[in-house]
C-alpha positions as CSV (number, residue, x, y, z in Angstrom):
1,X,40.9,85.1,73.4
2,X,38.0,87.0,71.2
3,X,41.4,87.9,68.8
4,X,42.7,84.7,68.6
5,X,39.1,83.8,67.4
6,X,39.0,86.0,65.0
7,X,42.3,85.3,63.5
8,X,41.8,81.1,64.0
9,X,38.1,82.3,61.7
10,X,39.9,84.2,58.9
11,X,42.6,81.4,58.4
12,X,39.7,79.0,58.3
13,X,38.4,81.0,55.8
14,X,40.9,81.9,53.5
15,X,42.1,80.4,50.0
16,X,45.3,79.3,50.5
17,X,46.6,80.5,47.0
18,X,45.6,83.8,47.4
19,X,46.0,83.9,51.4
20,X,42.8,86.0,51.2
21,X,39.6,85.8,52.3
22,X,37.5,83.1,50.1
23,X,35.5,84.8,46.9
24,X,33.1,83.0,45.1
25,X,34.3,79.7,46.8
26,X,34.1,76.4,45.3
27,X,35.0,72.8,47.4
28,X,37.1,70.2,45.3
29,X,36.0,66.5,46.3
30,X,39.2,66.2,48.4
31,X,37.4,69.0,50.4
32,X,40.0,71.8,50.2
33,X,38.2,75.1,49.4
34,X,39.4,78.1,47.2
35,X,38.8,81.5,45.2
36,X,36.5,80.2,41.8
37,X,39.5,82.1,40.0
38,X,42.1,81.3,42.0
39,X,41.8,77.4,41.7
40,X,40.7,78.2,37.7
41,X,44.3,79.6,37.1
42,X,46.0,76.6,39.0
43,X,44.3,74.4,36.8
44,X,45.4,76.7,33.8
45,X,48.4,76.1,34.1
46,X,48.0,71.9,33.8
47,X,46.2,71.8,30.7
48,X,48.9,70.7,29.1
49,X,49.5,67.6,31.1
50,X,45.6,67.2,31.7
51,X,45.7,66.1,35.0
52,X,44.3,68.6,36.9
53,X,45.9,68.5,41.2
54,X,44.3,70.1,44.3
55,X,46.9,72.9,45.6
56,X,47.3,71.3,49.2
57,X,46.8,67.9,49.4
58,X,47.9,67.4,45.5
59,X,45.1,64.6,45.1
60,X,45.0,64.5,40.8
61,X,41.5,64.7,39.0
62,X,40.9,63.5,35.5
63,X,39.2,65.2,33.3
64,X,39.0,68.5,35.0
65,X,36.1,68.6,37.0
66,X,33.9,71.3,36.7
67,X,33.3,73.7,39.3
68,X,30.4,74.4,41.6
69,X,29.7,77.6,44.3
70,X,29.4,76.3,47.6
71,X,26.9,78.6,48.4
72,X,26.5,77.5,52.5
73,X,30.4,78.8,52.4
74,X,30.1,81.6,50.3
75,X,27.1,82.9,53.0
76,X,29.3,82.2,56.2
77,X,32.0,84.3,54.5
78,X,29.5,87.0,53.9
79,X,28.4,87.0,57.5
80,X,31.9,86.8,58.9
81,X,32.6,89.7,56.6
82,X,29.5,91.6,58.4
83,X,30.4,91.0,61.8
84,X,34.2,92.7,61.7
85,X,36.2,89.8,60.5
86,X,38.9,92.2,58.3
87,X,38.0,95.1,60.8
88,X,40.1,93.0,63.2
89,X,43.0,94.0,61.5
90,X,42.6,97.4,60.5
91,X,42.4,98.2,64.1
92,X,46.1,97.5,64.5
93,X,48.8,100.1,63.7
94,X,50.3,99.9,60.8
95,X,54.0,101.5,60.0
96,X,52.8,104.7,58.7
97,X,50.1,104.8,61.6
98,X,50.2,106.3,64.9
99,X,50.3,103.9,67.3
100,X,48.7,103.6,71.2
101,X,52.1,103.8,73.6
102,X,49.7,102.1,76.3
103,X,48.4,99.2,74.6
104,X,51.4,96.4,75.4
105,X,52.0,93.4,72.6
106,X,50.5,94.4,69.1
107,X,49.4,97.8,69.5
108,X,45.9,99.5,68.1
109,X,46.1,102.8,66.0
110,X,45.9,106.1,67.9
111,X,42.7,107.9,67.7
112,X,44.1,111.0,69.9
113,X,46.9,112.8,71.1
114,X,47.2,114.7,74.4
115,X,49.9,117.7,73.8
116,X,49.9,117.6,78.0
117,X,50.7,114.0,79.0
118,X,52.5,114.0,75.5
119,X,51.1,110.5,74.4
120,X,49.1,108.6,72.0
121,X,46.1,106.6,73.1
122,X,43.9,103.9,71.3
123,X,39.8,104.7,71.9
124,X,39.9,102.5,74.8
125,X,42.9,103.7,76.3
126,X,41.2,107.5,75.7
127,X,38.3,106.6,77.6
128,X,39.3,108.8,81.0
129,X,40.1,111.4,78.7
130,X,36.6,111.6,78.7
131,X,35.8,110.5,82.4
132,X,37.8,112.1,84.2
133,X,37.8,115.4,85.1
134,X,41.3,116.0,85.4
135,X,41.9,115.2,82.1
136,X,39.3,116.3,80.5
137,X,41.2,119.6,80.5
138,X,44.0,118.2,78.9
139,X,44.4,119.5,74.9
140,X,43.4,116.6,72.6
141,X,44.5,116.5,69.0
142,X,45.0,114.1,66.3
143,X,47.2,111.6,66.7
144,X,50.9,112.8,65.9
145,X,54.3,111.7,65.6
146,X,55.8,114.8,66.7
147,X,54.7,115.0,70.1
148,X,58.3,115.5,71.6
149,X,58.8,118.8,69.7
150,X,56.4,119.9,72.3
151,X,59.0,119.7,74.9
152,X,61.5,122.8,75.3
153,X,64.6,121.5,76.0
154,X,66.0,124.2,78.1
155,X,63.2,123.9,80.9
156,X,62.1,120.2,80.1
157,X,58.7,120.6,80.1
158,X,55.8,121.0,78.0
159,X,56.1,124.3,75.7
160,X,53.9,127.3,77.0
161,X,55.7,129.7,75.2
162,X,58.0,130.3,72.1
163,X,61.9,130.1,72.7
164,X,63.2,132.5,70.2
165,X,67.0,132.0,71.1
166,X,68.9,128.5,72.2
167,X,68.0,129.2,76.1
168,X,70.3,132.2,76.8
169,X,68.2,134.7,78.4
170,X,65.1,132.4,77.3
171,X,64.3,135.5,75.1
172,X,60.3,134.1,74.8
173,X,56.9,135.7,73.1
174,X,54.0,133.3,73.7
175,X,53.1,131.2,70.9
176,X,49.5,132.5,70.1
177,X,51.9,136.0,69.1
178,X,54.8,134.3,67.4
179,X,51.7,132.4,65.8
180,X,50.4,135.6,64.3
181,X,53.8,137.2,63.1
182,X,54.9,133.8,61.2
183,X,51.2,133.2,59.8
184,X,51.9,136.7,58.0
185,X,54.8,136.2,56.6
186,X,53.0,132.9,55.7
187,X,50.4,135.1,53.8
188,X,53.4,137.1,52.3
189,X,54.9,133.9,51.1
190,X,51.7,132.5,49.8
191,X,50.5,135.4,47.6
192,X,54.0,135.2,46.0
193,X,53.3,131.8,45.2
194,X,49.6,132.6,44.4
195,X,50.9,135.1,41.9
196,X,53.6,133.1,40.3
197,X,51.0,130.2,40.0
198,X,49.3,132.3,38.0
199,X,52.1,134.0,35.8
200,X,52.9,130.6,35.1
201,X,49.8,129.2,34.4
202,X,49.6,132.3,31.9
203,X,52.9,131.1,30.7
204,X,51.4,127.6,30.3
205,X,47.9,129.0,28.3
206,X,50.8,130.8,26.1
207,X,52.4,128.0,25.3
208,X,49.5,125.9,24.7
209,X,47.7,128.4,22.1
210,X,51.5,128.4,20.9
211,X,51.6,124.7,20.3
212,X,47.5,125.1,19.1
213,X,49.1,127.2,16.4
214,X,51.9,125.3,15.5
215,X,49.5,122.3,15.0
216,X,47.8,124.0,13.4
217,X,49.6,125.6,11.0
218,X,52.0,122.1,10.0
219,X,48.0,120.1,10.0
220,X,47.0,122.8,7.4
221,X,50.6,122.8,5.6
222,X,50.2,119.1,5.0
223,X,46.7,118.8,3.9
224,X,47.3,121.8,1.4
225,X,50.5,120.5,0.5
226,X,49.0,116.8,0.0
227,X,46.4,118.2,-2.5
228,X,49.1,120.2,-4.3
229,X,51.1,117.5,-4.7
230,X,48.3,115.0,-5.7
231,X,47.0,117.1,-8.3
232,X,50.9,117.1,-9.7
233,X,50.5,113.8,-10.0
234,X,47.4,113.3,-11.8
235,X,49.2,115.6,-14.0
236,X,51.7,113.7,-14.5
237,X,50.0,110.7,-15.0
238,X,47.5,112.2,-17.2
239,X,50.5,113.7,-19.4
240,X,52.2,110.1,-19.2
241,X,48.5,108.6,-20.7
242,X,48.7,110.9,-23.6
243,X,52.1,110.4,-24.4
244,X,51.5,107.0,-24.0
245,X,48.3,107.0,-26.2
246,X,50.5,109.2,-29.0
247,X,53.3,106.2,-29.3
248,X,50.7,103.4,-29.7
249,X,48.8,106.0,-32.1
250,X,52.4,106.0,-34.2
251,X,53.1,102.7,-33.5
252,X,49.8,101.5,-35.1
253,X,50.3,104.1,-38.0
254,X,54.0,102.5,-38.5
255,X,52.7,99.1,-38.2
256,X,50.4,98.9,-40.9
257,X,52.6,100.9,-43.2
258,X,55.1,97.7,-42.8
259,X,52.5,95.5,-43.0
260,X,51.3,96.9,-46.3
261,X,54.6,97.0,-47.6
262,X,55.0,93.5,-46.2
263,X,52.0,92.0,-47.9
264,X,52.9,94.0,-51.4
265,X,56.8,92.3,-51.3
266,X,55.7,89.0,-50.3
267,X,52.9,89.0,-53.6
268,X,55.7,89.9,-55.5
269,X,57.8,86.6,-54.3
270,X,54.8,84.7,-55.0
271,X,54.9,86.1,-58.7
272,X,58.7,85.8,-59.4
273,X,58.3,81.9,-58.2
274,X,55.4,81.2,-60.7
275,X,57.7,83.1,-63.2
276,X,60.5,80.8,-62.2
277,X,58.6,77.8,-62.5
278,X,56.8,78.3,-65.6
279,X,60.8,78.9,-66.8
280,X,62.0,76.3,-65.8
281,X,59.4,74.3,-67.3
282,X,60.5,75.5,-71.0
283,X,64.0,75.1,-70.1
284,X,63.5,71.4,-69.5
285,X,61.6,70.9,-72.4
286,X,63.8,68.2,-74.4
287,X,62.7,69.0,-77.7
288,X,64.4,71.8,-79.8
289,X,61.3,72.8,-82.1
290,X,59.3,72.5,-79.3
291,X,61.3,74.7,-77.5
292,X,61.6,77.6,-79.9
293,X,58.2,77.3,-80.4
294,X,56.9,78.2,-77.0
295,X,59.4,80.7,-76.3
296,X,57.7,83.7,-77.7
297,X,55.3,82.9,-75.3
298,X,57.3,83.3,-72.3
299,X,56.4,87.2,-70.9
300,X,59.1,89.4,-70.2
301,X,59.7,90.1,-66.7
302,X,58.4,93.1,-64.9
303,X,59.7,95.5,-63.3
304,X,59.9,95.9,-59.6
305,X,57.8,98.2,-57.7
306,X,59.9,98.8,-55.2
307,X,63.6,99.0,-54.5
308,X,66.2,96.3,-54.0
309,X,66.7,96.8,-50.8
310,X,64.5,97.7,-47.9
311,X,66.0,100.7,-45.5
312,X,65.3,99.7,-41.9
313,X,65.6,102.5,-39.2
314,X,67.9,102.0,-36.3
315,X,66.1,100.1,-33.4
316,X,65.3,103.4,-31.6
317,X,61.9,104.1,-33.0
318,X,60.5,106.3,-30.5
319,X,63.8,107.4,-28.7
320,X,63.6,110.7,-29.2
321,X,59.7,111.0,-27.0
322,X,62.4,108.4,-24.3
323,X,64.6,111.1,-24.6
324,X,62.1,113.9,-24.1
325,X,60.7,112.0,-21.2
326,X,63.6,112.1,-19.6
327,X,64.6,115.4,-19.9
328,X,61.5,116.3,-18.9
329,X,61.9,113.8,-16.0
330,X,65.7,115.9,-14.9
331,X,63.8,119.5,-15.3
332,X,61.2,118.0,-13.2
333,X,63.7,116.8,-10.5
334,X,65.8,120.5,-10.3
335,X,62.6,122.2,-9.8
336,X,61.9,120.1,-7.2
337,X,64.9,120.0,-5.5
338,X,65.4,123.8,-5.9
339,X,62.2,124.8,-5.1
340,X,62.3,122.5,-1.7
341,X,66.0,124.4,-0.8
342,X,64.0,127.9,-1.3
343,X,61.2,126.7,0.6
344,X,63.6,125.4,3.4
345,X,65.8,128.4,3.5
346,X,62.6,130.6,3.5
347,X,61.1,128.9,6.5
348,X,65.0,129.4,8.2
349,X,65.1,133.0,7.4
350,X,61.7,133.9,8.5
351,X,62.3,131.6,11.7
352,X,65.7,133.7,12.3
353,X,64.5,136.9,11.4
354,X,61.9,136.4,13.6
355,X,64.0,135.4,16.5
356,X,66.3,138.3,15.8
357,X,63.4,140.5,15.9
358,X,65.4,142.2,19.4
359,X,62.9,144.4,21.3
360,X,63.0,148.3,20.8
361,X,62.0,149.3,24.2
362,X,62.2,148.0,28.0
363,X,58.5,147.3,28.0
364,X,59.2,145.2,24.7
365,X,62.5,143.5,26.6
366,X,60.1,142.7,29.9
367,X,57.8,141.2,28.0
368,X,60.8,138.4,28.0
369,X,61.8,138.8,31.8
370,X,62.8,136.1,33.8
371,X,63.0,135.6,37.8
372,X,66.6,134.2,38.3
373,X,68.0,132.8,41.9
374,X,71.6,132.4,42.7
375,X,72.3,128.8,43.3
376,X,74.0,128.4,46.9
377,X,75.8,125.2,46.2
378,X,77.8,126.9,43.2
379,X,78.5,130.3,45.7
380,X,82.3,130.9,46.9
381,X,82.3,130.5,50.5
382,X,83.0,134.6,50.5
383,X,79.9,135.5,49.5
384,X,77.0,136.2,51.3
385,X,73.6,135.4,49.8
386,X,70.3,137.1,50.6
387,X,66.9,138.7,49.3
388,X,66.0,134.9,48.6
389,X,69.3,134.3,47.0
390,X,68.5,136.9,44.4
391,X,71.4,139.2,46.3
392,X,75.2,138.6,46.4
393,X,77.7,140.3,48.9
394,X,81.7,140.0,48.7
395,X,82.7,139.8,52.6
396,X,85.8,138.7,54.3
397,X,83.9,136.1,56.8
398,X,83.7,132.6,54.8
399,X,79.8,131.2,54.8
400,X,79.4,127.6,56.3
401,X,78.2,126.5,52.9
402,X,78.2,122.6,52.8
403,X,80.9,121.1,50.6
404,X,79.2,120.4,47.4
405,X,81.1,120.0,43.8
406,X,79.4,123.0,42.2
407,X,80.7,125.4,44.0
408,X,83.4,128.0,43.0
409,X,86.9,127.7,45.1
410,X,89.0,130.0,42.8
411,X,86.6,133.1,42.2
412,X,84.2,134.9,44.3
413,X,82.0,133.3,41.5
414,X,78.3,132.3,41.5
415,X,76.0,130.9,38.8
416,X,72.3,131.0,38.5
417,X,69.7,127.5,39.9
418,X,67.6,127.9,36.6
419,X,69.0,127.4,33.2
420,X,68.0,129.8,30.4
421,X,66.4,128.9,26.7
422,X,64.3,130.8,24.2
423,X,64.1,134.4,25.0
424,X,65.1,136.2,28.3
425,X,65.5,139.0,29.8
426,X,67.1,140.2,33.3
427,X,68.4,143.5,34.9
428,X,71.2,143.5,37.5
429,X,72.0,146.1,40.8
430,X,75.5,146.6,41.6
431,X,76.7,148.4,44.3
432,X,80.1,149.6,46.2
433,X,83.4,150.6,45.3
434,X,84.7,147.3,44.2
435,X,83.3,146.1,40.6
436,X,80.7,142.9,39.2
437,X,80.9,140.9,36.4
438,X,77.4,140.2,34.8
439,X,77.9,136.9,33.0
440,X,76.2,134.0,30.8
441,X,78.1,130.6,30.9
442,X,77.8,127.1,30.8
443,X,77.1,125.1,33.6
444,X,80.1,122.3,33.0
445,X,82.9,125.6,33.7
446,X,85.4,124.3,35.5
447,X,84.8,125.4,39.2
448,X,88.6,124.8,40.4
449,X,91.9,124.4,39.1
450,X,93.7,127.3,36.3
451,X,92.3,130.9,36.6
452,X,91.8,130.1,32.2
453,X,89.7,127.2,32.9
454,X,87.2,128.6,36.1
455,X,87.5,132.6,35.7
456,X,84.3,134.0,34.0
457,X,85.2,135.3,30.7
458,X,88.4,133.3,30.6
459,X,87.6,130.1,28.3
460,X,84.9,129.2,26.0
461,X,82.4,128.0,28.1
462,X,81.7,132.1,29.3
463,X,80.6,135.4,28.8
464,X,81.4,138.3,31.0
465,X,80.5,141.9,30.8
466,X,82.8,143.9,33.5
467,X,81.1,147.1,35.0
468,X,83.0,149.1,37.1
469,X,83.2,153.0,38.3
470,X,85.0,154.1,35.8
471,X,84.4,151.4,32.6
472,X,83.1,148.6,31.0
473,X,84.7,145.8,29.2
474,X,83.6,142.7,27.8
475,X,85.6,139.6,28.0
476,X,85.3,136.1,26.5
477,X,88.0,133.5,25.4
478,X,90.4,135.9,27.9
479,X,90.6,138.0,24.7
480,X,89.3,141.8,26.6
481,X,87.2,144.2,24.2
482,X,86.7,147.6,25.4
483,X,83.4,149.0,25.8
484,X,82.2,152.5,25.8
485,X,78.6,154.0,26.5
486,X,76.7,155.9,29.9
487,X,77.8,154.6,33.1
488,X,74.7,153.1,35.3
489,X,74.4,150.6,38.0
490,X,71.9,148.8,36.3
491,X,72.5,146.4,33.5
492,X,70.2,144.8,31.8
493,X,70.9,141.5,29.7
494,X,68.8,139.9,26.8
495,X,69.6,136.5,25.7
496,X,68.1,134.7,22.5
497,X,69.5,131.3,23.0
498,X,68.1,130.3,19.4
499,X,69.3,133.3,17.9
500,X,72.8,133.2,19.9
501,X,72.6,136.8,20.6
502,X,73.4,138.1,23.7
503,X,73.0,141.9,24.1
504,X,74.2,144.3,27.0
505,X,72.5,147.3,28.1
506,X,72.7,150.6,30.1
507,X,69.4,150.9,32.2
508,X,68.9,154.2,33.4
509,X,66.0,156.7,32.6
510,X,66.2,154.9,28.8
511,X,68.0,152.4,27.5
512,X,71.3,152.3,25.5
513,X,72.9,149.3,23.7
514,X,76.6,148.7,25.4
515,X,77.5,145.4,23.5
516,X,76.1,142.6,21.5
517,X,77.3,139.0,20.5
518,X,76.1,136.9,18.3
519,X,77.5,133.3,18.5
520,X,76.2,129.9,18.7
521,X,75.1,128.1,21.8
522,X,75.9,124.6,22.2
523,X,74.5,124.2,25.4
524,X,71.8,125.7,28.2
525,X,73.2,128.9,29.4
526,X,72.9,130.0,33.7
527,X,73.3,133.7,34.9
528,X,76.5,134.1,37.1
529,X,77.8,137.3,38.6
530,X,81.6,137.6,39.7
531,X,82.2,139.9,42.7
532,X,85.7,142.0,42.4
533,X,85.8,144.3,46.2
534,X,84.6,143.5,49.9
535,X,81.2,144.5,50.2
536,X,80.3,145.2,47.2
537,X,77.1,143.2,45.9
538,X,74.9,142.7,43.2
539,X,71.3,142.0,43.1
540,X,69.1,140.8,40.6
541,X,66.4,142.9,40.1
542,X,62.1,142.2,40.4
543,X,61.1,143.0,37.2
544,X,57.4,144.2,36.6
């Protein structure tokens, strides 16, 4: 009855837009109560009609009234909030909780386990845990969904010791020492993490002063090259002020000297037209004594000072600075684009001379080393993984491998889980009378269907160096090249994925080149090793 109070209180007291429990509460004049905000956004969204509407009994107010805190309901929520009104709830389990297998109806979260009567209890259903006796011997831990792995099923009762096999024999060790022997392999398996954790986190600090540097180095290329290229172009445009000042220096000069000669030709006009007239005048005159008379006085005509005809230039004054400008303009644009194909091809030569910069000596190749796993779901069902899939055996018993479409049905083929970039470097064990391929190929290689389209070395897609007890051979495209040098059962391979070079080496007391490649990789490359000869195996070596 006390629940059903509770929960008949937290519906009374909750907004009934937000189903939650009332927050700053306000009362509307119909007497519904909600959230401040809640019954704010409501109205939000009827400004546009400007009749505001209560959410429950839809009684309209106009203009939208403004909102008061009912503060006796705001207090009451406060006090219900005190006195365990949403504790209620969290009592109950929930699906990720562990919940009571006594309490019948809703049940309460599990505050124990008991690994003896293998069951969950609630705190009140713990109580004669703590009461009684009897059970106060009983091992309590927190609760857990696992309790049934506690039972053996061979002798259907609760584990006291550790069944090593499936109940033949009951071949046992009690837990406490099975314990002790797994939590050291634990420890084993930890520091390995432990240390790769921290080779990688070196790795990472690499990378990141790598990517410092780069930043760097293109932050500093920028600025410099912004102020280079600025002050070309105050250059220019200081050179294209002077030339511009030195046309309208000339064009001034040129101007007045037409001017001049302008004014001088049209004084002249103005002369030969009073000349005219004062001509004309005597020719007009009607009397013939007159006439004679007054023609001594007429002055002979002067001579012009200047020519007939005035020579104007073509309209290409200043052409010739246009055309300067513009071959200045073309030069301008070849340096450029000359200079920028130098610059481009230097920053490619130094970036592949730099990638090609092959080490000289095995500490300079493990410098690049790489920890490589063979990839069970890519493994022909005849070969046996082991040494944390870093080994590979050739035997005649197929592994129950689960069907999967990367693996290899045709080949006693197996490719690498990680896929290789940059620069890397791995070393290879083989053993046995039989003979390994140590191979680079693409991970979309056919893993079925013609021996050209699946068989390592075969197509296009792979790379495969042969190593057997009496030679080596390196095969790609199915065209084989013989390949000479010491025997050793140790390989080593360096890839420089950038660079497409992959290089093949004898590892012994030193190292010796066998074979190199360079090509061009389209896409990631993965490790694979191809096994030819029952129980012969190879292993990818720990590097140092």
């Amino acid at each position: 009855m006390a629940e059903k109070g509770v929960q008949l209180d937290r519906e009374t007291f909750s907004c009934s837009v937000c189903l939650d429990l009332l927050k700053d509460p306000v009362t509307l004049s119909c007497g519904h109560s909600y959230c401040t905000k809640c019954i704010k956004t409501h109205w939000d969204g009827e400004d546009e009609k400007r009749i505001y509407s209560c959410p429950q009994c839809r009684q309209t107010f106009t203009p939208r009234p403004v909102l008061m805190k009912n503060t006796m309901l705001a207090v009451l929520v406060e006090e219900l909030k005190k006195t365990g009104l949403q504790a209620a709830d969290h009592c109950y389990a929930g699906d990720e909780d562990v919940a009571c297998d006594v309490c019948t109806g809703r049940k309460l979260k599990a505050s124990k386990s008991c690994l003896v009567c293998l069951v969950s209890f609630c705190e009140k259903h713990l109580q004669p845990h703590y009461d009684s006796p009897p059970f106060q011997k009983h091992k309590l831990v927190e609760p857990s969904k696992k309790l049934q792995e506690n039972i053996c099923s061979g002798q259907d009762e609760v584990k006291k010791m550790f069944c090593r096999t499936e109940h033949k024999g009951h071949n046992t060790v009690s837990a406490a020492a099975e314990r002790m022997k797994k939590q050291k392999e634990l420890e084993v398996s930890r520091q390995n993490i432990q240390q790769r954790i921290q080779d990688r986190e070196k790795d990472v600090k690499l990378l990141q002063q790598q990517l410092e540097a780069i930043n760097g180095s293109a932050g500093k290329a920028v600025k410099d090259s912004e102020e280079m290229f600025t002050h070309m172009i105050h250059l220019i445009v200081k050179t294209s002020r002077n030339v511009e000042q030195q046309i309208r220096s000339q064009q001034e000069t040129e101007v007045s000297g037409v001017k001049e000669l302008q004014e001088k030709l049209e004084q002249e006009i103005r002369e030969l037209k009073r000349k005219d007239a004062e001509l004309k005048q005597l020719s007009d005159t009607p009397d013939h004594n007159q006439f004679l008379h007054n023609y001594p006085s007429v002055s002979a005509l002067s001579e012009s000072t200047h020519s007939s005809s005035i020579h104007i230039r073509p309209l290409r004054y200043f052409g010739d600075v246009t055309a300067a400008v513009k071959e200045l303009r073309d030069k301008i644009q070849d340096i450029v684009r000359d200079t920028w194909t130098n610059i481009s091809l230097t920053q490619l030569d130094a970036s592949l001379s730099d990638s090609q910069a092959e080490p000289k000596s095995r500490a300079g190749f493990l410098k690049h080393s790489c920890r490589i796993t063979l990839d069970p779901n890519t493994a022909h069902r005849n070969l046996l993984l082991s040494e944390g899939n870093r080994k590979v055996t050739l035997v005649d018993q197929q592994q129950s491998y689960s069907d999967h479409p990367d693996r290899f049905t045709r080949y006693h083929q197996v490719l690498s889980r990680e896929s290789l970039t940059g620069r890397c470097y791995w070393e290879v064990e083989w053993r046995g009378e039989g003979a390994v391929d140590v191979v680079v190929a693409y991970k979309n290689i056919s893993r079925a269907g013609r021996w050209d389209e699946c068989g390592f070395g075969l197509n296009d897609k792979s790379w495969a160096f042969h190593c057997s007890p009496n030679c080596y051979e390196f095969r790609y495209n199915n065209i084989q090249t013989p390949v000479s040098g010491p025997r050793s059962s140790r390989v080593g391979v360096y890839l420089d994925h950038r660079a497409g070079i992959l290089s093949f080496y004898s590892v012994s007391e030193t190292m010796t080149l066998l074979h190199r490649v360079q090509t061009t990789f389209t896409q990631r490359i993965h490790a694979g090793l191809w096994i030819y000869g029952f129980r012969t195996s190879a292993e990818l070596c720990e590097l140092k």
